[in-house]
C-alpha positions in Angstrom: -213.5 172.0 -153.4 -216.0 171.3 -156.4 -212.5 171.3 -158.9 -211.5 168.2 -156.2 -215.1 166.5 -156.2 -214.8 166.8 -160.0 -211.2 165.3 -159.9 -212.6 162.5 -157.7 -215.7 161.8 -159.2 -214.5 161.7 -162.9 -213.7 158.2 -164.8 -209.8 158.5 -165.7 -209.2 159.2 -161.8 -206.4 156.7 -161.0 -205.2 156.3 -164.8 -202.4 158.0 -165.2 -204.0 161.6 -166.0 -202.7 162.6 -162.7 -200.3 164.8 -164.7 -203.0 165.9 -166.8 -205.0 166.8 -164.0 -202.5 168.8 -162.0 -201.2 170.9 -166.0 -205.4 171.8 -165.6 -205.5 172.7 -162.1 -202.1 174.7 -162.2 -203.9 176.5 -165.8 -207.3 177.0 -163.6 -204.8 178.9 -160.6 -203.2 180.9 -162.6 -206.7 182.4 -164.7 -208.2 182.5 -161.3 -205.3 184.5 -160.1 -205.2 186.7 -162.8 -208.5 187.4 -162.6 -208.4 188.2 -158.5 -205.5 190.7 -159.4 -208.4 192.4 -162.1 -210.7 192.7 -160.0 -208.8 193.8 -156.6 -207.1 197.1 -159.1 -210.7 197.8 -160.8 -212.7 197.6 -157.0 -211.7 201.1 -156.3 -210.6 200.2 -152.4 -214.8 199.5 -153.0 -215.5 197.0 -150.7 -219.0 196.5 -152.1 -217.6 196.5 -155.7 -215.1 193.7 -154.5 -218.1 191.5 -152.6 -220.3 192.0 -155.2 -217.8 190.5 -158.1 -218.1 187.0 -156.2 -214.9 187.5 -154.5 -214.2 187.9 -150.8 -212.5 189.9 -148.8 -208.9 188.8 -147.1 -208.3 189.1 -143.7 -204.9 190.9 -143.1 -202.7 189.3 -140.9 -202.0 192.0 -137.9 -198.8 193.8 -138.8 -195.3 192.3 -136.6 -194.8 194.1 -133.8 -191.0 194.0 -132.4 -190.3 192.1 -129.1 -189.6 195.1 -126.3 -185.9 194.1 -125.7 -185.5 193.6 -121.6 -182.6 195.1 -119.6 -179.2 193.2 -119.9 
């Protein structure tokens, strides 16, 4: 959200940057990614060590369960 208030509130908004903008967003994704990876193997399964790095936790989707299959 800030990285999109910055976007919006800066001067070249609307000057052709916008493919400036987005080769700095995808660069910012992919350190922040990197860095989420880094922190998730060093955590230890550590759920305090992983809240305490800034990050939070993600909610697992609930496995699939198969349909029962109903008499033909």
């Amino acid at each position: 959200m800030r990285l999109n208030a910055a976007i919006a509130a800066s001067p070249t908004v609307g000057r052709g940057n916008g493919r400036q903008e987005n080769n700095k967003r995808e660069a910012l994704i992919g350190v922040l990614q990197k860095l989420a990876q880094y922190v998730q193997l060093h955590c230890g399964n550590d759920l305090a060590v992983l809240l305490s790095s800034g990050f939070l936790r993600r909610q697992h989707e609930p496995a699939q369960v198969p349909l029962p299959s109903r008499p033909l």
